[in-house]
DRENSE-90669 format. One record per residue (C-alpha): residue number from 0; residue in three letters; x, y, z. Coordinates in nm, 3 decimals. Example, Ala and Ser with C-alpha at 12.3 -4.5 7.8 and 13.67 -1.06 7.14 Angstrom:
2
+------+-------+---------+---------+---------+
! paba ! nutor !      xx !      yy !      zz !
+------+-------+---------+---------+---------+
!    0 !   ala !   1.230 !  -0.450 !   0.780 !
!    1 !   ser !   1.367 !  -0.106 !   0.714 !
+------+-------+---------+---------+---------+
***
This chain:
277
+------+-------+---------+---------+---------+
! paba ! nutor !      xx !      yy !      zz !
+------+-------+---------+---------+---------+
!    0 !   unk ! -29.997 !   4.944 !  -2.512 !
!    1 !   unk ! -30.210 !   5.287 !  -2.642 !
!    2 !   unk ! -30.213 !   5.365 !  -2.989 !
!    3 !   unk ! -29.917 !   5.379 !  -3.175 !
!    4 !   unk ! -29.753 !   5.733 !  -3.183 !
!    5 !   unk ! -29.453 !   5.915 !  -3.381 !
!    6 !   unk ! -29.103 !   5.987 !  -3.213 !
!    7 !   unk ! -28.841 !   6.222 !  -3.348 !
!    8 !   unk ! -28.535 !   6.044 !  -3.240 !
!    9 !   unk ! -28.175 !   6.225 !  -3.223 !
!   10 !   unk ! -27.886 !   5.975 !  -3.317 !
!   11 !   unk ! -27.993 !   5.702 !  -3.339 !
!   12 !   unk ! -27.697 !   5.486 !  -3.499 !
!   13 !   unk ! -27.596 !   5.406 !  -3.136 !
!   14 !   unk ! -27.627 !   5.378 !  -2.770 !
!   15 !   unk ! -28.007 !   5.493 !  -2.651 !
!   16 !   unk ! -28.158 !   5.679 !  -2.946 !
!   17 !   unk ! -28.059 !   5.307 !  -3.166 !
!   18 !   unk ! -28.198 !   5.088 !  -2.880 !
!   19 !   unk ! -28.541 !   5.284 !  -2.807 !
!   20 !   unk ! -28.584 !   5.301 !  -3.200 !
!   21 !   unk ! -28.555 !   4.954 !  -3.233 !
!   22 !   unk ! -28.778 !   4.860 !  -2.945 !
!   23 !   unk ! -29.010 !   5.187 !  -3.029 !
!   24 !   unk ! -29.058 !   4.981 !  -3.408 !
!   25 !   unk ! -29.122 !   4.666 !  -3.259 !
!   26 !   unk ! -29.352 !   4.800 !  -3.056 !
!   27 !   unk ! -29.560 !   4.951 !  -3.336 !
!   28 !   unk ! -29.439 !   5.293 !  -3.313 !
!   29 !   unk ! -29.309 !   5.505 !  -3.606 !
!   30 !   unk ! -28.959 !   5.630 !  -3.563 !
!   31 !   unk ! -28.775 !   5.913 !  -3.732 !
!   32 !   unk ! -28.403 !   5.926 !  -3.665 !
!   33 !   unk ! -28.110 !   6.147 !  -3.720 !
!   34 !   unk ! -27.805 !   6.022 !  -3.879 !
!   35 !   unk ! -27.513 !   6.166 !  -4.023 !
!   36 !   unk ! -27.438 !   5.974 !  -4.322 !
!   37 !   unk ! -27.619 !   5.811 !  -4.603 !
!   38 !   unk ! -27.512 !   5.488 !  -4.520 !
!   39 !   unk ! -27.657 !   5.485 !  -4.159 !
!   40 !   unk ! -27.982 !   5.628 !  -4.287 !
!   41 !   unk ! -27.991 !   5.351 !  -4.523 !
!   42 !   unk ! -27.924 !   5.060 !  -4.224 !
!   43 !   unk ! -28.182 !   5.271 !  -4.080 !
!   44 !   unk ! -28.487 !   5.244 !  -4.287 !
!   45 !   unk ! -28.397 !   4.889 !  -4.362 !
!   46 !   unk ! -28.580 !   4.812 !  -4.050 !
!   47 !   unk ! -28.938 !   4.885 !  -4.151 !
!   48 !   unk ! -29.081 !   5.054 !  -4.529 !
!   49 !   unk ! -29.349 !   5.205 !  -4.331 !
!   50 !   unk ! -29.230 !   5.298 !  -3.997 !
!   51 !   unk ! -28.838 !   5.408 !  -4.009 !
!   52 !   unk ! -28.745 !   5.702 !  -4.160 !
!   53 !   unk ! -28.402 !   5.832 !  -4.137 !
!   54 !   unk ! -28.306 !   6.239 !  -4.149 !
!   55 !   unk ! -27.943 !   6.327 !  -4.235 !
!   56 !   unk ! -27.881 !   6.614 !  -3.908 !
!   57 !   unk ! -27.574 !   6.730 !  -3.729 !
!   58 !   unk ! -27.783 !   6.873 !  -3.447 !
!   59 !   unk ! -27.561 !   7.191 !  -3.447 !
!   60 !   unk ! -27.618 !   7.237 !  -3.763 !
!   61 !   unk ! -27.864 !   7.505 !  -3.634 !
!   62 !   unk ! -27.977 !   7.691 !  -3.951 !
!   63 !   unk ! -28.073 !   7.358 !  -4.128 !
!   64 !   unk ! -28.300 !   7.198 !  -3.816 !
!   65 !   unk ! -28.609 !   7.410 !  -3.860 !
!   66 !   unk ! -28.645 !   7.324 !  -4.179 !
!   67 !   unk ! -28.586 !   6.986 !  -4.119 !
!   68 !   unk ! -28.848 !   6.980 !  -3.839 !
!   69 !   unk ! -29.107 !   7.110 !  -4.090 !
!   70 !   unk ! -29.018 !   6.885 !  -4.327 !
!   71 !   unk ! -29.086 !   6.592 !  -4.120 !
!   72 !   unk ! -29.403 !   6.695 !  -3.979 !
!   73 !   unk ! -29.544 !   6.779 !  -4.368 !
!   74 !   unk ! -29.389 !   6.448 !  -4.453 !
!   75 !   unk ! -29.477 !   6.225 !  -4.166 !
!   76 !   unk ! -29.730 !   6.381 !  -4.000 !
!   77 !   unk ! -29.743 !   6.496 !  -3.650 !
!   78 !   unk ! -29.458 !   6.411 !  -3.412 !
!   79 !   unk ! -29.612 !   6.281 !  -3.079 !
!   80 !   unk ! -29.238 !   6.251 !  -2.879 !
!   81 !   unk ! -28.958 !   6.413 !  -2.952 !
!   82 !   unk ! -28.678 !   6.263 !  -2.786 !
!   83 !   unk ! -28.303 !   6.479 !  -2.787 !
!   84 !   unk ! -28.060 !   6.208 !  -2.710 !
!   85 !   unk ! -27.754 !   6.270 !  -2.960 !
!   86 !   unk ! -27.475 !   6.375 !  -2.707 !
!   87 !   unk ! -27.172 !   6.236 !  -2.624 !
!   88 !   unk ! -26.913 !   6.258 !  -2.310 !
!   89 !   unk ! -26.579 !   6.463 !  -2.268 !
!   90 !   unk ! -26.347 !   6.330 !  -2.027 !
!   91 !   unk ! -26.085 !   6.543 !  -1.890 !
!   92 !   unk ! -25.943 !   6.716 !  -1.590 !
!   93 !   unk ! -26.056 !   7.091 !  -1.574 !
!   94 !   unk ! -25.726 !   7.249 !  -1.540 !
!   95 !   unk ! -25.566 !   7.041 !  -1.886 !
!   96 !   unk ! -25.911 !   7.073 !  -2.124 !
!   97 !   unk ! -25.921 !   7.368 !  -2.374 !
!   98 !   unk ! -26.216 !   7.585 !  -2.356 !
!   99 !   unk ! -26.313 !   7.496 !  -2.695 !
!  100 !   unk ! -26.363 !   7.143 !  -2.594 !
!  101 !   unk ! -26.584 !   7.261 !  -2.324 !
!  102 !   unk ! -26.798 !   7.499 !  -2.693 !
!  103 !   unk ! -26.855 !   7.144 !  -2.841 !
!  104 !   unk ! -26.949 !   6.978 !  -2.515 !
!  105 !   unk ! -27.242 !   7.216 !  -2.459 !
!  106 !   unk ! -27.297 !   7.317 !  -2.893 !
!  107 !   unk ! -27.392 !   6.913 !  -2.917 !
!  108 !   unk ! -27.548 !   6.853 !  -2.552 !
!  109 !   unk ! -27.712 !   7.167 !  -2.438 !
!  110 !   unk ! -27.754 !   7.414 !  -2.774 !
!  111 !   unk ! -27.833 !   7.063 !  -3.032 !
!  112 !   unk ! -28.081 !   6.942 !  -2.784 !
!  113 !   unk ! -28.236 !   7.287 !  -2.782 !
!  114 !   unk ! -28.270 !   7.413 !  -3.105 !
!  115 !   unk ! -28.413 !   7.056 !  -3.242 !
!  116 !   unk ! -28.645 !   7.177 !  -2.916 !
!  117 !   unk ! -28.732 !   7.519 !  -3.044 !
!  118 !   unk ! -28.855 !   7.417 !  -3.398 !
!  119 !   unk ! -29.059 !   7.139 !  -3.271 !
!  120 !   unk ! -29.213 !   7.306 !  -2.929 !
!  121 !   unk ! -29.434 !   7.527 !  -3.176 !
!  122 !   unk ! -29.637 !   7.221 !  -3.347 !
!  123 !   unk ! -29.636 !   7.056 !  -3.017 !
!  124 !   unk ! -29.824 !   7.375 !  -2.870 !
!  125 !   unk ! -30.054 !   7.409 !  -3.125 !
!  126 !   unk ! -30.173 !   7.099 !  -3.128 !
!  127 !   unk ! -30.177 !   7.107 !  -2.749 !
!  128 !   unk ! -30.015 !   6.740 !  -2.705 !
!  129 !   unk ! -29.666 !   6.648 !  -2.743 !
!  130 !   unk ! -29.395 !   6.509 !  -2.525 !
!  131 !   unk ! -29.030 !   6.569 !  -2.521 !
!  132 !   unk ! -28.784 !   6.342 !  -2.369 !
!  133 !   unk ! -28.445 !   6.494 !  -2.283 !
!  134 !   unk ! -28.165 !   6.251 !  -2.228 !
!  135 !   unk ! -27.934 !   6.365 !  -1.923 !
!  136 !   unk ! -27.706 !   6.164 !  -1.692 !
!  137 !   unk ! -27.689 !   6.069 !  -1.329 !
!  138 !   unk ! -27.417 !   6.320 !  -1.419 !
!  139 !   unk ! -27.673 !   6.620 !  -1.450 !
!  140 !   unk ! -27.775 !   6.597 !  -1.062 !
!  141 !   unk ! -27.399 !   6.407 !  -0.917 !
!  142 !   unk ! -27.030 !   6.468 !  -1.019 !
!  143 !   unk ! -26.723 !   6.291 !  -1.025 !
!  144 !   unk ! -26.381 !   6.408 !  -1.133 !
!  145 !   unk ! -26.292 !   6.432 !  -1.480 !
!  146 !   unk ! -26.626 !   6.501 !  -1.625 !
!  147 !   unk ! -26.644 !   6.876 !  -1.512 !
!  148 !   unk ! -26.793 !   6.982 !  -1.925 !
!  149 !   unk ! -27.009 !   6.675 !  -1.942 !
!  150 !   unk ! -27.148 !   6.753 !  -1.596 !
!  151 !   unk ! -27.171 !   7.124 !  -1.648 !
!  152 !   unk ! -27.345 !   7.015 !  -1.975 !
!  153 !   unk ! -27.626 !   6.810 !  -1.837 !
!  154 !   unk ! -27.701 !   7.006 !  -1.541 !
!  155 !   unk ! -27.764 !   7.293 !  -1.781 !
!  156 !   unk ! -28.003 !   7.076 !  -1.993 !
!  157 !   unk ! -28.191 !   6.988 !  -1.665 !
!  158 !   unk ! -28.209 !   7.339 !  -1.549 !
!  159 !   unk ! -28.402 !   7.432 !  -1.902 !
!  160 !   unk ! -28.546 !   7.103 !  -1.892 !
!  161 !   unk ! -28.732 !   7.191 !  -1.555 !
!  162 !   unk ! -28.826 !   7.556 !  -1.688 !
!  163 !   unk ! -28.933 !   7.458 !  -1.966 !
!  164 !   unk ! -29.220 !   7.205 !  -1.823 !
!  165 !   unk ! -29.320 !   7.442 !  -1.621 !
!  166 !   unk ! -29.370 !   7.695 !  -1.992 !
!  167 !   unk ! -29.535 !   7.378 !  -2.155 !
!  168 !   unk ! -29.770 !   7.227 !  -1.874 !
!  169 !   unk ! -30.050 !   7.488 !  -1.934 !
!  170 !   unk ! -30.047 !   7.281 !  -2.301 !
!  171 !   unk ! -30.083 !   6.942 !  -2.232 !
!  172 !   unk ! -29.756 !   6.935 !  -2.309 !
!  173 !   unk ! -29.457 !   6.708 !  -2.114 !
!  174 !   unk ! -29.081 !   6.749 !  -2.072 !
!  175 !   unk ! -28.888 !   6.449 !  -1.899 !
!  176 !   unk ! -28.545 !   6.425 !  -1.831 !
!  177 !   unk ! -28.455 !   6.085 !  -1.838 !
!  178 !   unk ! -28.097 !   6.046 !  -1.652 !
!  179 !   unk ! -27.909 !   5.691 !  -1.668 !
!  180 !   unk ! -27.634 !   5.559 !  -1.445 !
!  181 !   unk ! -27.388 !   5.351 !  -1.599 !
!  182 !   unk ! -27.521 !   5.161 !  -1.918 !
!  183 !   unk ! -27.346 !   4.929 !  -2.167 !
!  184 !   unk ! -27.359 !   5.219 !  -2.435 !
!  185 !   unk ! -27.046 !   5.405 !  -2.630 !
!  186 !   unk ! -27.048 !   5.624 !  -2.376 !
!  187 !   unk ! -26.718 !   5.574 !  -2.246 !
!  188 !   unk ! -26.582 !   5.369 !  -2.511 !
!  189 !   unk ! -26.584 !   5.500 !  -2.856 !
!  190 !   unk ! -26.788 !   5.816 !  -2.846 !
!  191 !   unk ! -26.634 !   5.937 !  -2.529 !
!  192 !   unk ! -26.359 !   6.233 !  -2.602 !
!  193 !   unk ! -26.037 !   6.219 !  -2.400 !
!  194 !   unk ! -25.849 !   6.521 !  -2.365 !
!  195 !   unk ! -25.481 !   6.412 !  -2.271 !
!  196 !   unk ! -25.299 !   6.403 !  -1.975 !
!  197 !   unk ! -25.008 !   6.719 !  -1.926 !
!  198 !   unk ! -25.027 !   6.800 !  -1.535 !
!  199 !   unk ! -24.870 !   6.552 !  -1.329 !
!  200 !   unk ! -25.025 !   6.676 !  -0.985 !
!  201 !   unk ! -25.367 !   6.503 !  -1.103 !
!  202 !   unk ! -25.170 !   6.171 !  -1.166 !
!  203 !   unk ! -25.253 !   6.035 !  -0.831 !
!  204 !   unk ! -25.629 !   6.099 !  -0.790 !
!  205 !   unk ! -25.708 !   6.080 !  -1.172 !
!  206 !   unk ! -25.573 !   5.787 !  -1.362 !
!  207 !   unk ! -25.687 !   5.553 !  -1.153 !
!  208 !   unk ! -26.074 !   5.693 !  -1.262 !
!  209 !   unk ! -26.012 !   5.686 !  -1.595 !
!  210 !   unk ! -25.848 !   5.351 !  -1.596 !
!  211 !   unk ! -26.154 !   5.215 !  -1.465 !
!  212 !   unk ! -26.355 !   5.357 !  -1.618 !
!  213 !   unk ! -26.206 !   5.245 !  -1.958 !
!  214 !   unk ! -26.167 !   4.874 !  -1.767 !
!  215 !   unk ! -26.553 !   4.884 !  -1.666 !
!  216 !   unk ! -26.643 !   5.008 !  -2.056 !
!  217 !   unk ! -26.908 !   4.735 !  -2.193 !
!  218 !   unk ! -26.972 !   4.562 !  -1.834 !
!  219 !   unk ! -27.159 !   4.862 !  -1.729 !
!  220 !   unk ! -27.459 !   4.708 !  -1.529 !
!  221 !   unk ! -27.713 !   4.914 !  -1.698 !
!  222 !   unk ! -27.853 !   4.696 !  -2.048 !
!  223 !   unk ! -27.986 !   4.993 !  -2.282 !
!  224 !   unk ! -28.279 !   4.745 !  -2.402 !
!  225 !   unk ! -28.427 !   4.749 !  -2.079 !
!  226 !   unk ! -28.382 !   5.131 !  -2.046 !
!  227 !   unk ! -28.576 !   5.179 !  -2.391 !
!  228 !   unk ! -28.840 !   4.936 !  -2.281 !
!  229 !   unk ! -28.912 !   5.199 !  -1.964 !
!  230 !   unk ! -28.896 !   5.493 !  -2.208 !
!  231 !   unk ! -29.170 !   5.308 !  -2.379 !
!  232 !   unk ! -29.338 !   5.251 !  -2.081 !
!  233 !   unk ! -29.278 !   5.664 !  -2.002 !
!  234 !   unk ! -29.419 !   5.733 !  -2.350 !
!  235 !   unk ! -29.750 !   5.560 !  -2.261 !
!  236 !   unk ! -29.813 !   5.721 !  -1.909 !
!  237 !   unk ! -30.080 !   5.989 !  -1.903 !
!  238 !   unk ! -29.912 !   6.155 !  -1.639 !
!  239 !   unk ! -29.507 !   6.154 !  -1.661 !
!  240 !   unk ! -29.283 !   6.297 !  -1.422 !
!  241 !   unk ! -29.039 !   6.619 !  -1.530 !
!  242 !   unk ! -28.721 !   6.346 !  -1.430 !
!  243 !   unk ! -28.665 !   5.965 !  -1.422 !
!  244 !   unk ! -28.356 !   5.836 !  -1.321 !
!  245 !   unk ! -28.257 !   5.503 !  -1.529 !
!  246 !   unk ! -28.032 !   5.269 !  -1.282 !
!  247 !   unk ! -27.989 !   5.135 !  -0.924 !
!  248 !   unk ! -27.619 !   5.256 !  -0.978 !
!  249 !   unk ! -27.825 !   5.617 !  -1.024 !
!  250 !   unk ! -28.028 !   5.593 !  -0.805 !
!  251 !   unk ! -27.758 !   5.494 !  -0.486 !
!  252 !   unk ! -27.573 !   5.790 !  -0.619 !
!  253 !   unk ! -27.822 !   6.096 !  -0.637 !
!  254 !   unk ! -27.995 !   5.918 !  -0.313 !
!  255 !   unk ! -27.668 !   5.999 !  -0.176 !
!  256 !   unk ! -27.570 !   6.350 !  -0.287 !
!  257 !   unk ! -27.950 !   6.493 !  -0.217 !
!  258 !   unk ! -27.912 !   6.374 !   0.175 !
!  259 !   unk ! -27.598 !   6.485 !   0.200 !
!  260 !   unk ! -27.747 !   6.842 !   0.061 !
!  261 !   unk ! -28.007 !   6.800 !   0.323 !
!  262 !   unk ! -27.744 !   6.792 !   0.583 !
!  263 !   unk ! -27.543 !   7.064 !   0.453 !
!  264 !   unk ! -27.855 !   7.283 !   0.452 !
!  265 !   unk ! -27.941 !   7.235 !   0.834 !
!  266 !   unk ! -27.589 !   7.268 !   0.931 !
!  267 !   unk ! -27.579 !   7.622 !   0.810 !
!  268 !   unk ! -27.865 !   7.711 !   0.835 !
!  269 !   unk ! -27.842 !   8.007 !   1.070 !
!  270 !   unk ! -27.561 !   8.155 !   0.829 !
!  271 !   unk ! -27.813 !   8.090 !   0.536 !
!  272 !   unk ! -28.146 !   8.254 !   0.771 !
!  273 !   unk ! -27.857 !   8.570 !   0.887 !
!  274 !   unk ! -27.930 !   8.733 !   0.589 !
!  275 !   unk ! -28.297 !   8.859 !   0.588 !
!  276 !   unk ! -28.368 !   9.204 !   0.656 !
+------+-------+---------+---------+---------+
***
């Protein structure tokens, strides 16, 4: 274990940003995390005088978050990690969800992740230290029906993830994506958003996916303790990579979707070459 550092922590009252908090504390770390009530900020800081404070942030609440950011850092001091993980998942067939679903898909995933990113990047690059942890999904590199906005979501944050550590490595500064599998979070129990079923064609191919996947809710084989203690472990490496996937479940999957893109490339490749001058 180095020295003990500060992480900025989005929403942490559940799922991964509550278990790395708690483990980040116990480990020695100080933790500030984003909550959106009083209540929950109180739980919060309950957990240590010295080392948990809470922040009251919707993260798209965009005008408020730089000031927030600067508040913290004159308050706290310098923020060594910042890690976006407030998100949650939309579930729904393409063809039945509104497009405004898909607007608060990406406003909390992609845009929340990226403006608490903007007002931080700045102290991070004058300082020339600072790491920023981006929580994705298996689902930001594979897809699987019903999940078309949550996909589209987290491949977009590990698009700008990836450009953006490229931007920040002449800094000293690190961006990881950190994409689970299947954990035993709220992710497809009570934060998940279900838009309902209307078009009868899907009936066939669909319900069966999101019956199991509301059967398989809380027996997920991921345990979200053990994916905070390798954050931790992430936190502390001198040299991180730009993406970690969390789970065997994730790692089977994207395994199987980059050889498959391997194949796909060689078997047209003479279409692909056909168009050079």
């Amino acid at each position: 274990m180095n020295h003990s550092k500060t992480l900025f922590i989005t929403g942490i009252s559940s799922g991964f940003g509550k278990a790395l908090a708690l483990e980040a504390l116990a480990a020695g770390h100080s933790v500030i995390g984003t909550v959106r009530n009083h209540e929950a900020l109180q739980a919060f800081e309950a957990l240590s005088n010295e080392r948990a404070h809470g922040v009251i942030l919707d993260v798209t609440d965009f005008e408020r978050i730089d000031s927030v950011i600067a508040d913290v850092e004159s308050r706290h001091g310098p923020v060594d990690v910042l890690v976006n993980n407030a998100g949650y998942g939309h579930e729904g067939i393409f063809e039945e969800s509104p497009l405004q679903e898909m607007r608060r898909q990406f406003d909390v995933n992609v845009f929340g992740a990226v403006a608490v990113t903007k007002a931080i990047v700045p102290y991070f690059r004058q300082r020339r230290t600072g790491h920023i942890i981006n929580i994705t999904s298996m689902g930001g590199t594979i897809t699987m029906p019903g999940i078309a906005y949550y996909c589209g979501s987290k491949f977009a944050l590990e698009g700008i993830s990836d450009t953006l550590s490229k931007e920040l490595a002449p800094f000293n500064i690190f961006v990881t994506t950190v994409a689970p599998g299947s954990f035993r979070t709220d992710w497809a129990g009570r934060s998940m958003q279900r838009t309902p079923r209307s078009i009868a064609d899907y009936d066939a191919s669909f319900d069966p996916v999101r019956q199991a996947r509301e059967e398989k809710n809380g027996k997920q084989l991921g345990d979200p303790q053990k994916a905070a203690q390798a954050m931790l472990k992430l936190i502390d490496s001198a040299n991180p990579p730009a993406h970690l996937l969390l789970g065997s479940d994730a790692l089977g999957l994207v395994r199987g979707k980059l050889e498959q893109s391997l194949k796909d490339l060689e078997q047209w490749e003479a279409l692909t070459r056909s168009t050079d001058s």
